[in-house]
C-alpha positions in Angstrom: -165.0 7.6 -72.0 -166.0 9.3 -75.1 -167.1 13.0 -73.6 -169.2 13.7 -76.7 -171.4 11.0 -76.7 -174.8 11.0 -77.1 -175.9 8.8 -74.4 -174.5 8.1 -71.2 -175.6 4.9 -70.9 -176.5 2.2 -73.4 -178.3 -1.0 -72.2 -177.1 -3.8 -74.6 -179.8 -6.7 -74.5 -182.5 -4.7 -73.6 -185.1 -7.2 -75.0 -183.9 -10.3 -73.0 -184.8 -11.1 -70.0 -182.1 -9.8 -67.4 -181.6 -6.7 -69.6 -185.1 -5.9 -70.1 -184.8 -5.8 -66.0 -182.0 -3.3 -66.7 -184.2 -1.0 -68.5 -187.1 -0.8 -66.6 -184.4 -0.4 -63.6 -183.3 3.0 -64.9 -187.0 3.8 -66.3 -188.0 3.9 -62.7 -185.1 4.6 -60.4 -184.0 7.6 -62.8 -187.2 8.4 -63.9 -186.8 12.3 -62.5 -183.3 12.9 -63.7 -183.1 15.1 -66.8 -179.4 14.7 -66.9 -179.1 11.4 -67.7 -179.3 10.3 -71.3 -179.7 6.7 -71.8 -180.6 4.5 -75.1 -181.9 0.6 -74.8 -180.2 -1.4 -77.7 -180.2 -4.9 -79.7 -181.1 -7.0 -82.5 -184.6 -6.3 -83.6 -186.2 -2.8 -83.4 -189.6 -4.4 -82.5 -188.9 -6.3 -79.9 -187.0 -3.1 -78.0 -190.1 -1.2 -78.6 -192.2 -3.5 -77.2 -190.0 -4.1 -74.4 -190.2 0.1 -73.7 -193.4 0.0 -74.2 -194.6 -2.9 -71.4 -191.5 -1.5 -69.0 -193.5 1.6 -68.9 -190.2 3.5 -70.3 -190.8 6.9 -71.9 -191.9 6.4 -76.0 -188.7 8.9 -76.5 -186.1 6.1 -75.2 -184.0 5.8 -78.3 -183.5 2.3 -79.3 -180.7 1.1 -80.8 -179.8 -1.5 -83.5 -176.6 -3.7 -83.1 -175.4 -7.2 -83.4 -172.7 -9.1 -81.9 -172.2 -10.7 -85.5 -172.3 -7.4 -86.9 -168.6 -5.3 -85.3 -168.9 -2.6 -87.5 -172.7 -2.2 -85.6 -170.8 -2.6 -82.5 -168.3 -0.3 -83.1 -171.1 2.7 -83.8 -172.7 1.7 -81.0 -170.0 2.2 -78.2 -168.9 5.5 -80.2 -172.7 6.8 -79.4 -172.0 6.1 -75.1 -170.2 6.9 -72.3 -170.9 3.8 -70.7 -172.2 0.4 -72.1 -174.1 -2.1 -69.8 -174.2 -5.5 -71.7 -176.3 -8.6 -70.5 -175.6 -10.7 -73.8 -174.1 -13.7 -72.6 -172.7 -16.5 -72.6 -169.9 -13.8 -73.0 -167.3 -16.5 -74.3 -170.0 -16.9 -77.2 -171.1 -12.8 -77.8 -169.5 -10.7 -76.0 -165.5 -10.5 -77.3 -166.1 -8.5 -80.0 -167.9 -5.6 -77.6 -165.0 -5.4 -75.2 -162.5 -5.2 -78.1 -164.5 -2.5 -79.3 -165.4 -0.4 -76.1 -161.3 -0.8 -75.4 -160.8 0.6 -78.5 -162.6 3.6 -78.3 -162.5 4.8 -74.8 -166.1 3.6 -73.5 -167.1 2.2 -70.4 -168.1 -1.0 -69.6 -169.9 -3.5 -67.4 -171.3 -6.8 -67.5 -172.4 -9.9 -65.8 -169.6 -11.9 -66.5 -169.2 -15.8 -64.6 -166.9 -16.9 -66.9 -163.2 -17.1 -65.6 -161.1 -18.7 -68.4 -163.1 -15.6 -71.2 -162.3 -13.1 -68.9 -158.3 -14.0 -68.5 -158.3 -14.0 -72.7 -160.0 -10.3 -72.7 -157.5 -9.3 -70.1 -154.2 -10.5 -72.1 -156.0 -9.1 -75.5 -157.0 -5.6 -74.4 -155.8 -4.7 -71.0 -153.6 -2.2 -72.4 -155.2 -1.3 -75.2 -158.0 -0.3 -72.5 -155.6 1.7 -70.6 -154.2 3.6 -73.7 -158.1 4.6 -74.4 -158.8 4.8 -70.9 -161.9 2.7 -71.1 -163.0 1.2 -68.1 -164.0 -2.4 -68.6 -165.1 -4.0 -65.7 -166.4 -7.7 -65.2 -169.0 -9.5 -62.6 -171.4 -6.6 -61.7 -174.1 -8.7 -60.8 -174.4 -11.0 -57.6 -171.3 -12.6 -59.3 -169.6 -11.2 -58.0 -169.9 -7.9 -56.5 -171.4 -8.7 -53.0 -168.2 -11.0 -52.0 -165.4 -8.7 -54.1 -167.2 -5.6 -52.4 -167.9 -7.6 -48.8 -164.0 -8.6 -48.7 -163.1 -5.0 -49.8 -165.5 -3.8 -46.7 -164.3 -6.1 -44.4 -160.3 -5.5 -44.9 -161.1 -1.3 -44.7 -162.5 -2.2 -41.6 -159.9 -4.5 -40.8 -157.3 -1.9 -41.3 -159.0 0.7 -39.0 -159.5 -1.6 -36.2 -156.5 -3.6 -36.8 -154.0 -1.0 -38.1 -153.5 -3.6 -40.5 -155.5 -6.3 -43.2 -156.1 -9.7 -42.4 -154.5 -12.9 -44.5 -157.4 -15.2 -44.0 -161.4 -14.2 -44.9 -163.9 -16.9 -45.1 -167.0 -16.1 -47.0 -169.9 -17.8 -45.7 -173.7 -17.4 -47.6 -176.0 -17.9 -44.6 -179.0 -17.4 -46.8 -180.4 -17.3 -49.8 -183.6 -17.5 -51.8 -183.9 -17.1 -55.5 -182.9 -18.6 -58.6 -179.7 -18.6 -60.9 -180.4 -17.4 -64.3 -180.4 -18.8 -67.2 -177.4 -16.8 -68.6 -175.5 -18.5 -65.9 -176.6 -22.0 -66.4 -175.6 -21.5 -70.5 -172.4 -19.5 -69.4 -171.1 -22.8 -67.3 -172.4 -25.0 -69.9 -170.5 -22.9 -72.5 -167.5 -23.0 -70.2 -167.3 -27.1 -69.6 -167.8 -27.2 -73.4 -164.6 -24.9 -73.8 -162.7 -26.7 -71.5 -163.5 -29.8 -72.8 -162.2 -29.1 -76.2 -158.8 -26.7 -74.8 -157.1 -28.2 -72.3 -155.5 -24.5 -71.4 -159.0 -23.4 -70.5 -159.2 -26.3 -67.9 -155.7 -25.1 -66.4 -157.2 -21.5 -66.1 -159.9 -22.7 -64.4 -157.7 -25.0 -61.8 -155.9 -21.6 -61.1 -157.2 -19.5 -58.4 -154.7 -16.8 -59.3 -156.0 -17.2 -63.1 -157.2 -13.4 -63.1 -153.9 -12.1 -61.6 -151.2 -12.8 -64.5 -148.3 -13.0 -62.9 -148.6 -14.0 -59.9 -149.0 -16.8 -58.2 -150.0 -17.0 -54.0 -150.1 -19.7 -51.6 -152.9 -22.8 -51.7 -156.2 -22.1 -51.6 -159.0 -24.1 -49.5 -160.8 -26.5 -52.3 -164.0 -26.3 -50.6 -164.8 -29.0 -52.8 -166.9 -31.4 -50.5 -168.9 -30.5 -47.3 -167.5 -29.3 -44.0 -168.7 -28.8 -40.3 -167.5 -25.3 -38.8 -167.1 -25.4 -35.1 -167.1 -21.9 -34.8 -170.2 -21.2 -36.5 -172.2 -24.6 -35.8 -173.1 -25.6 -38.9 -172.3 -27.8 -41.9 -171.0 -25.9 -45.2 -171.5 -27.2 -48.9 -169.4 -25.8 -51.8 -170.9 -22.9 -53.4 -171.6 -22.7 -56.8 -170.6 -19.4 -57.8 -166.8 -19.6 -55.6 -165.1 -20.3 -58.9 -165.5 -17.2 -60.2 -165.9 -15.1 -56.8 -162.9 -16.2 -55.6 -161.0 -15.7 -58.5 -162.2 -11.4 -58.7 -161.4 -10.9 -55.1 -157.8 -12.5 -55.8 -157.8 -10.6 -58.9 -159.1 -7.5 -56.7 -156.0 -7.9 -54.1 -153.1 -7.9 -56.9 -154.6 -4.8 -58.9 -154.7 -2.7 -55.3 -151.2 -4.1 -55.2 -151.7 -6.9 -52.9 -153.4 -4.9 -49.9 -154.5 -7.7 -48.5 -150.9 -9.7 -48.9 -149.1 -11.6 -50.7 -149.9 -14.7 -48.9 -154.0 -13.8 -48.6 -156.4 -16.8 -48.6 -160.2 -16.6 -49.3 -162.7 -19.5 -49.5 -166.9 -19.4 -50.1 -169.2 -21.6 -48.5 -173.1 -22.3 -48.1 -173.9 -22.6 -44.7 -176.8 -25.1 -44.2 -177.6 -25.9 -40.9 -176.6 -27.8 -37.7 -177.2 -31.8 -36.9 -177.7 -34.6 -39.1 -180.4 -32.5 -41.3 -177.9 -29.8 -42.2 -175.2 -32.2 -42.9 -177.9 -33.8 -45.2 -178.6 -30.7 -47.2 -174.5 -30.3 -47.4 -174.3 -33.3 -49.0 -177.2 -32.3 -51.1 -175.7 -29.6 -52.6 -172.6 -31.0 -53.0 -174.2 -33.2 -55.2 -176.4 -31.2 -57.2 -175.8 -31.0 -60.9 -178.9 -29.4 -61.6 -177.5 -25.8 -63.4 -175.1 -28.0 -65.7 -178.4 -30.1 -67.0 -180.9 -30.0 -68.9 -183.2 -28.9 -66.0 -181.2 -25.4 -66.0 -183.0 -22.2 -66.3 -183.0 -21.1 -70.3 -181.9 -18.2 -71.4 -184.9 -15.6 -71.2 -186.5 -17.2 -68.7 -186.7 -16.3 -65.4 -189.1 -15.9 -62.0 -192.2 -13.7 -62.0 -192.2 -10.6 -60.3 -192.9 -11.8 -57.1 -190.4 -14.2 -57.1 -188.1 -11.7 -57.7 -189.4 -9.3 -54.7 -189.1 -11.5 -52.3 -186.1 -13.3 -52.9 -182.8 -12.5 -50.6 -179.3 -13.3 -49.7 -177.4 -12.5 -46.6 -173.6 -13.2 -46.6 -171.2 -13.5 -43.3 -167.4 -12.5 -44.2 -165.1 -13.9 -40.9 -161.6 -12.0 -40.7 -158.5 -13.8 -39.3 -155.9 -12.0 -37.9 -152.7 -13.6 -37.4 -152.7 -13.0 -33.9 -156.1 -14.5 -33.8 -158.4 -12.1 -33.5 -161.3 -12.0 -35.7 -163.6 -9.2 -37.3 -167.1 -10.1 -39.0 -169.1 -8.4 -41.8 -171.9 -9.0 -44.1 -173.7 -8.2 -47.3 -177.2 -8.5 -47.3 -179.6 -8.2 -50.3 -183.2 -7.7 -51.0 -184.7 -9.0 -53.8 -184.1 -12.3 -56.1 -179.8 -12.4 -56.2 -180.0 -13.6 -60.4 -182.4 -11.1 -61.4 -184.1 -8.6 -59.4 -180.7 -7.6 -57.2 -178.6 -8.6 -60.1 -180.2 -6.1 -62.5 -179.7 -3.4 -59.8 -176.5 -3.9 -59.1 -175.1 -3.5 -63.0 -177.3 -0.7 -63.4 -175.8 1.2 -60.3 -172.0 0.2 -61.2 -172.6 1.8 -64.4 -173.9 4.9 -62.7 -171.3 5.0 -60.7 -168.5 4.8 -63.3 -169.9 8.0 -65.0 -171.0 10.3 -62.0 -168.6 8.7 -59.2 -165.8 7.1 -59.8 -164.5 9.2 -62.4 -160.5 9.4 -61.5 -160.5 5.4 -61.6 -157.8 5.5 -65.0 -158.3 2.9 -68.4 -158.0 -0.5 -67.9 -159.3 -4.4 -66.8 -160.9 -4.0 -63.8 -163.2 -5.9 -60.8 -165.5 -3.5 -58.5 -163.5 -3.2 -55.7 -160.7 -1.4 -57.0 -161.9 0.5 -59.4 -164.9 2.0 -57.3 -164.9 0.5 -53.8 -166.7 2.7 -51.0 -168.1 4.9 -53.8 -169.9 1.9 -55.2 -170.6 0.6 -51.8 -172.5 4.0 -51.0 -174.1 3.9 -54.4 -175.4 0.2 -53.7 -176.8 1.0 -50.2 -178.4 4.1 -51.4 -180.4 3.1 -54.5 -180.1 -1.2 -54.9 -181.3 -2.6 -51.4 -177.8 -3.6 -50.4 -176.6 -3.5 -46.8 -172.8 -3.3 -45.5 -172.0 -3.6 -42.0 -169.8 -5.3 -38.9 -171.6 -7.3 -37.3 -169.6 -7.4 -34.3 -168.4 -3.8 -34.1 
């Protein structure tokens, strides 16, 4: 991290939707600390100013000029910050050029990443080039995936108290939910099918559950691929949309804290919809719905109004299985629309806690449990209306 910068933080993006979120995020949450120096960047110098102005932002914010098709812009820009938050996506499509050059030169960095088969192609080009620098590049700060890498990572610390040990099996099970994907991760999956359409290695990356841990390779995975009727919790379970990548960060998570939760560890996400024939009805519903690969999706830049976003929520149940057969249950609950209004929050705090918190985490390729765990965790309760706990401690 480049101790001379001149801003701590640079939101990349600013004048989109999701990073516009970003801004006013830190405009408002940060609003009293002097110490923190942060810059809103993009394209067009207009639209950031007009952005600053209706977020209610300070006229001072310095706004910055850089474009993805532009590296030598890119490369001034993550020279000029500690720590760059980037919200231009699909990142297959815009964003390889900023984590070549943030690994390059030493700078931080976090985005909203979905997009399993880009992410394994950073990690072979720059994972040690990030660790000579000692930037910090870490993927999925948004409700992809952070509430289920973070709600594993909970559950297994407390696992280990209770237990004396980690557990091999965690289901993750969203209970509830209201909000809307965005449209960054409607184009990012679109952008992906594309990919794999045309490179057939793409579409064995994203077969692989272990596609984010090179090198290793553990034991079958659930497919969670059609609905399901838990006994134990009395209701059906869909497939959820976002496991592909989820699962693949908390696998990812396990083999870079060198396999603390096994060798043989085995994690699965579901949507919990209900008992009887209604909730086996919305299962098979969801199973079914195609609606964020079509032509329906959310656009980029659009998004719900403010309201929407306020009163949006998730909740998520994680269910520990101990091999002797004892179980230990926690959640992650959210306030706030997961896409946007927690998503926004979320990014924001993991950047703040790179440069104030989590400062001894070395260079490298990272996901958010292992490179700031309980620190984030604290951060996230604290300022992003996040909530950790067991449920049946």
């Amino acid at each position: 991290m480049p101790q001379n910068a001149d801003f701590d933080i640079v939101v990349y993006g600013a004048s989109g939707y999701t990073g516009r979120l970003v801004a006013e995020y830190l405009s408002q949450e940060y609003a009293d600390d002097a110490n923190l120096r942060w810059a809103m960047a993009g394209r067009n110098e207009t639209k950031l100013a007009e952005v600053r102005d209706e977020i209610g932002a300070p006229t001072d914010t310095p706004l910055l000029i850089a474009d993805t098709e532009d590296p030598a812009s890119l490369d001034e820009l993550v020279e000029r910050t500690r720590v760059i938050i980037t919200t231009v996506g699909p990142y297959q499509l815009y964003g390889s050029a900023l984590v070549a050059a943030c690994s390059k030169a030493g700078t931080d960095y976090v985005d909203l990443c979905g997009e399993p088969a880009w992410m394994r192609q950073m990690i072979d080009a720059h994972e040690q080039t990030a660790r000579d620098s000692g930037a910090r590049i870490v993927f999925s700060c948004g409700f992809d995936s952070i509430p289920f890498d973070l709600g594993v990572f909970f559950l297994q610390e407390a696992a280990r108290e209770r237990f004396g040990h980690t557990v091999p099996r965690v289901k993750g099970r969203v209970r509830k939910m209201k909000g809307t994907f965005s449209g960054g991760t409607a184009a990012s999956l679109k952008a992906t099918m594309q990919a794999a359409k045309e490179n057939p290695d793409i579409l064995r990356l994203l077969g692989n559950p272990f596609a984010l841990a090179p090198g290793f390779q553990g034991p079958t995975q659930p497919p969670a691929s059609k609905p399901e009727y838990d006994e134990n919790l009395g209701s059906w379970a869909a497939p959820f949309i976002m496991a592909a990548i989820n699962t693949r960060n908390v696998h990812r998570s396990n083999a870079l804290m060198d396999h603390a939760y096994g060798t043989d560890f085995v994690y699965d996400e579901m949507l919990l919809t209900g008992p009887g024939d209604q909730g086996k009805a919305t299962a098979d519903a969801v199973a079914g719905d195609r609606s964020l690969s079509s032509d329906k999706a959310p656009k980029p830049g659009e998004g719900p109004t403010a309201e929407e976003r306020e009163n949006g929520f998730y909740d998520v149940l994680f269910i520990g299985e101990a091999e002797d057969g004892r179980t230990l249950r926690a959640s992650v609950a959210g306030k706030r629309d997961p896409g946007y209004g927690s998503t926004s929050r979320m990014i924001a705090e993991s950047a703040m806690c790179l440069l104030r918190d989590a400062t001894d985490t070395p260079g490298g390729i990272w996901t958010t449990a292992p490179a700031m765990g309980h620190k984030l965790i604290d951060r996230l309760t604290e300022h992003a209306g996040l909530t950790f706990k067991l449920e049946d401690a």
